[in-house]
N, C-alpha and C positions, 0 to 999 in steps of 0.2 A: 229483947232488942239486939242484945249481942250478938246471939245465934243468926236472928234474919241478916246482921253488916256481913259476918263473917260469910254467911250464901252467899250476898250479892257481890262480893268483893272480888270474887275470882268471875263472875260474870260482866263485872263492870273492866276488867281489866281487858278481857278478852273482847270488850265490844269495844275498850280504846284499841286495844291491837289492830283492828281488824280495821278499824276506821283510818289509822293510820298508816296502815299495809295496803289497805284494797280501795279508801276511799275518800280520801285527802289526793288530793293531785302532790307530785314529788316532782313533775318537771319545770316546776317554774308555778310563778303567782303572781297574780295582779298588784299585788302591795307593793311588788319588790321596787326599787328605786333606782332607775337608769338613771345614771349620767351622760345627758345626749353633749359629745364634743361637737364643735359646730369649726370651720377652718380653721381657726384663730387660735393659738394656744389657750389653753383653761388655766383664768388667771393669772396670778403674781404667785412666780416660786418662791417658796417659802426655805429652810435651811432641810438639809436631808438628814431623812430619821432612820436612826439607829435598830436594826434587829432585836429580839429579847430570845434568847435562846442558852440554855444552861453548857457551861462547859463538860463535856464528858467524856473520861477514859476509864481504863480498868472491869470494873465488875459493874458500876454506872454505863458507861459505854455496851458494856456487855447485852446486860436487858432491854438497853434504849433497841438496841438493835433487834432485838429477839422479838419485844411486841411490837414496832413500827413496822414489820412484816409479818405481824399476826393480825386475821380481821378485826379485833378491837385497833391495833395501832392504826389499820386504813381507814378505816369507819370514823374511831373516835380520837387520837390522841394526834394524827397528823394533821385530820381537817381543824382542831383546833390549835394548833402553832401555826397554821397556814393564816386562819385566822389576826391572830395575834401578829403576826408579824406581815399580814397587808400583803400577802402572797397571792391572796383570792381577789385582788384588786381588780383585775379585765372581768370581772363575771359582771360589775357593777356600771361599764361603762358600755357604751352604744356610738362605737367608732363606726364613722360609712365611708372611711376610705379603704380601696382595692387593699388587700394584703402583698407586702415586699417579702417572702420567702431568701431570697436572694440579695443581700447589700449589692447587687452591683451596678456601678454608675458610668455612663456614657464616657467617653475620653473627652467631647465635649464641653461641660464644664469646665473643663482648665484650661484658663486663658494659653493659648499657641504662642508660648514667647522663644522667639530668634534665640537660640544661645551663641554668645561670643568667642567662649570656648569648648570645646568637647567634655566629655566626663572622661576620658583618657588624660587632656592637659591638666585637668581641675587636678586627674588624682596625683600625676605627677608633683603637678605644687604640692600636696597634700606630703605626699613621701620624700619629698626633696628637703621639706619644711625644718629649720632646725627644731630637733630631739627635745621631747620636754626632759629628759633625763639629764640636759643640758644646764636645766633648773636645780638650784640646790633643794636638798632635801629629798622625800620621797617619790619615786614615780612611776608607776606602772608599764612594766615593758611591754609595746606596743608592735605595731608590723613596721613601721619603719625604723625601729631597735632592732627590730632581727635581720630588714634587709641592708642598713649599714655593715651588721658583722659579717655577712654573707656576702656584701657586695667587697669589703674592704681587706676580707680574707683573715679576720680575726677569726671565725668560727664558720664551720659547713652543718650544714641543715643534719650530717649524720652524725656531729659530736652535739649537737643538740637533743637528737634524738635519744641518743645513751642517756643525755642528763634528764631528760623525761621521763624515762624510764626508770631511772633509779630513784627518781621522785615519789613516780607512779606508785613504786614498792615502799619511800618510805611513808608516804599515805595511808596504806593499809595497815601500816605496825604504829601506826601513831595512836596514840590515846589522849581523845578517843580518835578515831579515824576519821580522814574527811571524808570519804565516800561520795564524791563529785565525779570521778570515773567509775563505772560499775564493770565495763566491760573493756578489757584494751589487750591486745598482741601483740609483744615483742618481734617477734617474726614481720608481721606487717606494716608494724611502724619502723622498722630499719629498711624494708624493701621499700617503703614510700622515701626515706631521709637519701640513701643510698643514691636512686634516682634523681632526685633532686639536686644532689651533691655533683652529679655529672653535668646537670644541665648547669648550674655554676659553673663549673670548671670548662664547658666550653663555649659560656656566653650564650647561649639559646633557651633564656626562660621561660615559662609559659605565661607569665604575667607576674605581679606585685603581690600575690599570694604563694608564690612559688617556695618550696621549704619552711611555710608559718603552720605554726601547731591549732590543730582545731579540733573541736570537737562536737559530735552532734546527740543533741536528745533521745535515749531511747523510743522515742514516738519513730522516727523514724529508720526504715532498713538501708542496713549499713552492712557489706559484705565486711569478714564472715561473723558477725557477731549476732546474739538472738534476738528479737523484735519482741522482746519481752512487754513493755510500755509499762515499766512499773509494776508489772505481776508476776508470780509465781507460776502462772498457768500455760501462756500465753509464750513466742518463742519456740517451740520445742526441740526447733532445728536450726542450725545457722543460717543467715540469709543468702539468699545466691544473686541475689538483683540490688542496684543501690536504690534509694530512692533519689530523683530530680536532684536535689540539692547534693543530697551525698555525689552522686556524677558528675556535679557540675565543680567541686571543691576537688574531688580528685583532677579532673581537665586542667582545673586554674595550679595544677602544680600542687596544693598543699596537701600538710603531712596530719592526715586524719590519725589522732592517739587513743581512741577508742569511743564508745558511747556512755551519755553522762546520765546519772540519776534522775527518776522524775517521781512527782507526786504519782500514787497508783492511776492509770488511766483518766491521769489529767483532772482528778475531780477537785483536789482544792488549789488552797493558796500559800498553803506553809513548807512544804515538801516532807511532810511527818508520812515517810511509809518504812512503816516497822518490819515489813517479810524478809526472810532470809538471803532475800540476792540481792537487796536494795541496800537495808537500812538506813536510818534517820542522816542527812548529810548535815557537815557541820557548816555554819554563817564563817570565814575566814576573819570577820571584825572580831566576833566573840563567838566561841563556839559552841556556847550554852544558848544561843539563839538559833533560828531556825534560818534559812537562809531564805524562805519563799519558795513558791511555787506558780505553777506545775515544773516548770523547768530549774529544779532545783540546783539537779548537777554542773549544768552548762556556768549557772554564773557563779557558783561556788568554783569551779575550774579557773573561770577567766580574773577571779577576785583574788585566789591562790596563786594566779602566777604560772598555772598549768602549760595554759593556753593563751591568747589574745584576743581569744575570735571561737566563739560557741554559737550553733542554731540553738532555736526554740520557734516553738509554736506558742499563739497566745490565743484563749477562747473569750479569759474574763481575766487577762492582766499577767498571763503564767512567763508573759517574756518580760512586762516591766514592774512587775512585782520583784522579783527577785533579783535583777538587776538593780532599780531602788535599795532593796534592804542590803545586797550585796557591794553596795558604792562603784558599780560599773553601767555602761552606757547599755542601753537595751533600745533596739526600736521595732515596733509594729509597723508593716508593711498596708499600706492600702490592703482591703481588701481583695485577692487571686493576682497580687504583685510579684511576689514570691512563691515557686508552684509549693504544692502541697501532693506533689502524686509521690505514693510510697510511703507517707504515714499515715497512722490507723488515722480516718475518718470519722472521729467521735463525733463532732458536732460540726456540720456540713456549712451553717450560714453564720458563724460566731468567729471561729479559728484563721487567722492567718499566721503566715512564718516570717521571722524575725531573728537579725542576728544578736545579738550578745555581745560586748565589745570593751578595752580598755579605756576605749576614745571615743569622739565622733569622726573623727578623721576614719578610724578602722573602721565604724559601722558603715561609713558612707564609702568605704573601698567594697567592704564585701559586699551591702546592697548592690552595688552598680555591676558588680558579674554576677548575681542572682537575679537581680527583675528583670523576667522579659519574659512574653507566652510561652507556656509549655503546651505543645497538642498532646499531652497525657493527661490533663490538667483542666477541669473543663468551665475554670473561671478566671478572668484578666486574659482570655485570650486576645480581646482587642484594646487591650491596656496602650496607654502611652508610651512613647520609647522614654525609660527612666533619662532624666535629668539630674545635673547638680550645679542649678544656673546659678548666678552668684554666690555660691558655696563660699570662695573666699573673697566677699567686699568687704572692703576695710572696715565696714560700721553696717549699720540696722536700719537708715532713713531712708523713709517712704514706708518704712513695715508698721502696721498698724496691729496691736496685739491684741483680743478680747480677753478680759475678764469679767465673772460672773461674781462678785465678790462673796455675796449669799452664800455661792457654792463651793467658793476658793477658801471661804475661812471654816469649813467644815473639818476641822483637823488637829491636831497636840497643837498644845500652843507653841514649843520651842521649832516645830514645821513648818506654822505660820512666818514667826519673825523670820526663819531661812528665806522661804519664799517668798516672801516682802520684800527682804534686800535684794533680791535674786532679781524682783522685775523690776525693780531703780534701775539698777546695774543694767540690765536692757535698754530702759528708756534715756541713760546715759551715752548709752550710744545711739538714740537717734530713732530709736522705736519709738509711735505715741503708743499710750494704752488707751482702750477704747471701756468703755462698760456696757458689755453685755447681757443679756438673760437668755440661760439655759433654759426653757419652758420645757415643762412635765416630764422633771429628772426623776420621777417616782414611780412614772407610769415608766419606762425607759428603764428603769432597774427592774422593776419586777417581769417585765417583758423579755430583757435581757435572760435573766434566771430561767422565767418558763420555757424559749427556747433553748440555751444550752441545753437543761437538763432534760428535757422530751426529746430533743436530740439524741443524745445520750446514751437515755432511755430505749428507746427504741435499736440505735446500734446494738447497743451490750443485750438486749433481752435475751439469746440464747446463751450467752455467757452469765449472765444473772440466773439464767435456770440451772444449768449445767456446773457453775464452778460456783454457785452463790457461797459455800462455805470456805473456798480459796481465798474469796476475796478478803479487802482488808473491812475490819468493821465499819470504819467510816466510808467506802465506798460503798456497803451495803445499805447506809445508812440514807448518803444522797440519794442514792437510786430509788429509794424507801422514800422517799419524798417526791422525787419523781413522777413516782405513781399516780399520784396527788392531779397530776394539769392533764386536762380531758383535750381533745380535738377543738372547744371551742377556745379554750387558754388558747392553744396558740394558735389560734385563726385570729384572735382578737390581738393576741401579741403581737401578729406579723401586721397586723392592722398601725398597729400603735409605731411600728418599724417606720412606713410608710410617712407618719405625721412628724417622727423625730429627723428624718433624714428632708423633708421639706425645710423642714424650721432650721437644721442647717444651712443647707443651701441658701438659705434668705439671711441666716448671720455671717458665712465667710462672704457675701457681697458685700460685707461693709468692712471684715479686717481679715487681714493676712492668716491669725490662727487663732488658736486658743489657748490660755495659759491655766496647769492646775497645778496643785503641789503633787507628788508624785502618788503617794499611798499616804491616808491621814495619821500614823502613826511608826514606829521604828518599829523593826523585829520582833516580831514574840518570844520570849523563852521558852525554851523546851525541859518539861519536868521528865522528873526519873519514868514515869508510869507510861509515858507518850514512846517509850524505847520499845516499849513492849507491848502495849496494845494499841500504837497510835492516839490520836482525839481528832475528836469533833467540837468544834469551838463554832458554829453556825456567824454569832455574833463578829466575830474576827475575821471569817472568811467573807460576809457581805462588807464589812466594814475598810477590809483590805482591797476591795473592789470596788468601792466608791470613783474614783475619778477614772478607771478603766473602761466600766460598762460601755459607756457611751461610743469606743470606738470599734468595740466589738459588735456593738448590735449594730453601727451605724458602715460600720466598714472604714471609719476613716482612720488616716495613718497617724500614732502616736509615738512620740521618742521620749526618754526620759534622760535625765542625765544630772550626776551626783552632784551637791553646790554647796555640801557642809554636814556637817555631824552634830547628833545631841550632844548632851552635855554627858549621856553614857559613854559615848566613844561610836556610838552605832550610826550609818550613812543614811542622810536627806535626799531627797532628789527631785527637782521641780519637773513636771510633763508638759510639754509642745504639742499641740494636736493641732493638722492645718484640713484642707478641702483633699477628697479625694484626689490622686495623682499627684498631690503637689509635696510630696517626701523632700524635695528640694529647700523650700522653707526650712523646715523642719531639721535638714544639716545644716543651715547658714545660722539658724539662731543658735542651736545647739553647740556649735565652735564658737558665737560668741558666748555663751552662759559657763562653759567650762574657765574661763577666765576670771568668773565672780569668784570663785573656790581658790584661795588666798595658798591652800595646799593643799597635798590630799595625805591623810593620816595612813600608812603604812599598816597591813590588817596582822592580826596576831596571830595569822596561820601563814606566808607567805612562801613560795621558793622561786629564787631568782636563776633561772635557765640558761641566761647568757654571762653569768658571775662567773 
């Protein structure tokens, strides 16, 4: 009996093989179970669930990465974390609306209101405003801290310059180093201050940016520095063309001090890129935390005292992610608000540009000289001329605020109680809150993901061939995921675009925005092992992107801004999110909410430039 199993064994195995190779269908089954969506949102949202994915650095990280790009990791061990963490969610469902490839929405939509006064008066109130510095205790110097000294002749834009510069140098000897500027010139940043210094001295500005310290994200070219984006590879020459934004900061006068660190190629959320021309940048609160990503350097700059005013790009939160964890203003721009021509194009329908800021008063000075069409630029060309209508009314009545509470209490609980007082304090002045439902924030996160990263995907594939061993592990790692969402992911994704960006549309017809806490938890620490081989934290990077996704895939404009600190010492910060074009709300609330913040805790990396 033994001898005839052991024959038929290798016969029976090869007639399951064969059956299962050549004669079981593999494209689909009868059994499978569609979820037909029919117009109406599907169901009652329920609270948003949590990723499972193991943290990995060092010699873990190592192999994650080795077989998640070996045919068992595509085959076997990604399709089942995709699995497990609900990645594979559009295979299941039978969306039949048209696919939105493109967030972009008609000017339309936003109600045509008469402005009373221009965004030129608004900003002059703005800068004329007395100095919060005027407040005892701590405060963040700001652009109208720098043009008081400039205008009052206490200090010129070129003895500022020197002091950034000696800053800049003791940055890099500090231990450990902040590493928020990667790239900057002495030479360049005197010839920008110098100029500027004349236009003071004969009264012919170029505007209210004229002599303020900025600085922009590696993502973008910036003469003459390298277009590196976080990599080692990438760059290899100076750049000779600015991009849009960089152009447009030099015109407005200001003193660009070089380009600031980013997570490698924008792919997370902590700004951990370990390569040799980056390294790990430090959180200015505590600098055993990470300060966020992708735009790590910008707000770690503008938190330090660098600068006042840093770009970034956001794909999945990389301008208010790290503005949050950084206790500075960050805001996302409608989507093709702010042009995007001249940085790398990783993800074409996710990414808009946003500034970075000590205030809201500064975010809403530099917005209003950045938005407006770019013909290089081949989306928001028929945008709205930017506004900043009631910017300064005395109070919030008439403004009606949604919240989704389900999805607002998704967070640490010492973020919760911040956020709670946070929108008293609104309704104190005159806002009602409204309660809302965010309908299929599940389907909407995972949709989010599939686009980014097939985006992504698809840019980098020649560089994924070519420098796959440059990269950092954890960008080998995403990418390795990537792989994972077929042409029908995201056909069904841009599907799901389509039904998230209606169901908008039909909740800001009943209120002014929307209110979430900023990122559900403080800063992550950075371990010793993360210096050197980076991490991949999966669970941390979805979970840091919780209340972002939605303005990314949906296109609409997001601000965040700081309203209090745990009880580690690390920064809070509640998010505004209003209808396409209407970034205006978004500054009016945003000046009042910085009011809740009783003070602001002084960060324990700082240097004061106008001292």
């Amino acid at each position: 009996m033994a001898p005839l199993l052991l024959l038929l064994l290798p016969l029976l195995s090869a007639a399951a093989a064969a059956y299962l190779c050549c004669g079981r269908r593999y494209t689909g089954s009868a059994a499978a179970v569609m979820h037909r969506r029919g117009p109406r949102p599907a169901g009652p949202a329920g609270p948003p669930r949590d990723i499972w994915a193991p943290r990995l650095c060092g010699a873990g990280l190592r192999l994650f990465v080795h077989v998640a790009n070996t045919a068992f990791g595509q085959i076997c061990l990604l399709p089942f974390l995709m699995r497990m963490n609900n990645f594979s969610l559009m295979r299941s469902l039978d969306i039949h609306e048209d696919p939105t490839f493109i967030p972009e929405v008609a000017a339309g939509v936003t109600e045509d209101k008469s402005e009373a006064e221009s965004p030129s008066d608004v900003i002059k109130q703005l800068t004329d405003a007395r100095s919060d510095s005027a407040r005892s205790g701590f405060s963040f110097k700001g652009i109208k801290d720098y043009l008081e000294c400039y205008r009052s002749g206490k200090l010129t834009p070129t003895q500022v310059a020197k002091n950034i510069i000696a800053m800049l140098e003791d940055c890099d000897k500090s231990t450990p180093p902040l590493r928020a500027i990667v790239q900057w010139d002495q030479e360049q940043i005197m010839l920008m201050a110098e100029a500027s210094t004349t236009r003071y001295r004969n009264k012919c500005t170029l505007s209210c940016l004229d002599g303020i310290p900025v600085c922009l994200k590696e993502e973008f070219k910036v003469v003459p520095y390298h277009h590196r984006v976080g990599t080692v590879y990438l760059g290899t020459q100076p750049e000779t063309e600015d991009a849009t934004v960089a152009r447009k900061l030099r015109e407005a006068g200001a003193i660009i001090i070089g380009v600031s660190n980013m997570h490698e190629l924008g792919t997370g959320t902590t700004g951990c890129n370990p390569n040799r021309y980056h390294k790990i940048p430090r959180n200015p609160y505590n600098p055993n935390h990470f300060t966020g990503g992708s735009s790590s350097g910008s707000a770690a700059a503008v938190a330090a005292g660098l600068c006042p005013v840093a770009i970034g790009t956001d794909g999945g939160g990389s301008v208010r992610i790290p503005a949050s964890f950084c206790g500075v203003v960050g805001l996302k721009g409608t989507f093709g608000r702010i042009s995007g021509h001249g940085s790398l194009p990783l993800s074409y329908s996710t990414v808009s540009v946003g500034p970075i800021c000590t205030s809201v008063a500064d975010a809403a000075i530099v917005y209003s000289i950045l938005a407006e069409p770019d013909l290089l630029y081949p989306y928001g060309l028929k945008q709205p001329k930017a506004t900043l209508s009631d910017m300064c009314a005395p109070d919030l009545k008439g403004l009606k605020l949604g919240v989704d509470w389900t999805f607002f209490k998704a967070c640490d609980a010492e973020i919760l109680s911040a956020c709670e007082k946070a929108v008293k304090h609104l309704q104190s002045l005159g806002a009602s809150v409204v309660e809302v439902s965010l309908p299929e924030m599940e389907e909407a996160r995972v949709a989010h993901v599939i686009c980014i990263l097939s985006e992504m995907r698809d840019f980098l594939q020649p560089d994924f061939n070519k420098h796959f061993h440059e990269m950092n592990l954890e960008t080998r790692a995403s990418l390795a995921l990537a792989c994972q969402f077929t042409a029908l992911d995201y056909i069904k994704a841009n599907r799901q675009r389509t039904r998230s960006m209606r169901f908008l549309q039909e909740i800001f017809s009943t209120v002014n925005c929307i209110l979430t806490p900023g990122v559900p938890c403080t800063a992550p620490r950075i371990y010793e092992s993360d210096l050197l081989t980076g991490s991949s934290d999966m669970t941390c990077t979805v979970r840091c992107m919780r209340f972002m996704q939605l303005g990314n895939f949906t296109g609409i404009p997001g601000l965040v801004v700081p309203i209090g600190y745990s009880t580690a010492g690390l920064p809070i910060s509640l998010q505004v999110m209003a209808k396409w074009w209407d970034e205006a709300v978004l500054l009016r609330i945003g000046l009042k909410l910085e009011q809740f913040r009783d003070q602001t805790k002084k960060p324990s990396i700082y240097y004061d430039i106008l001292a």
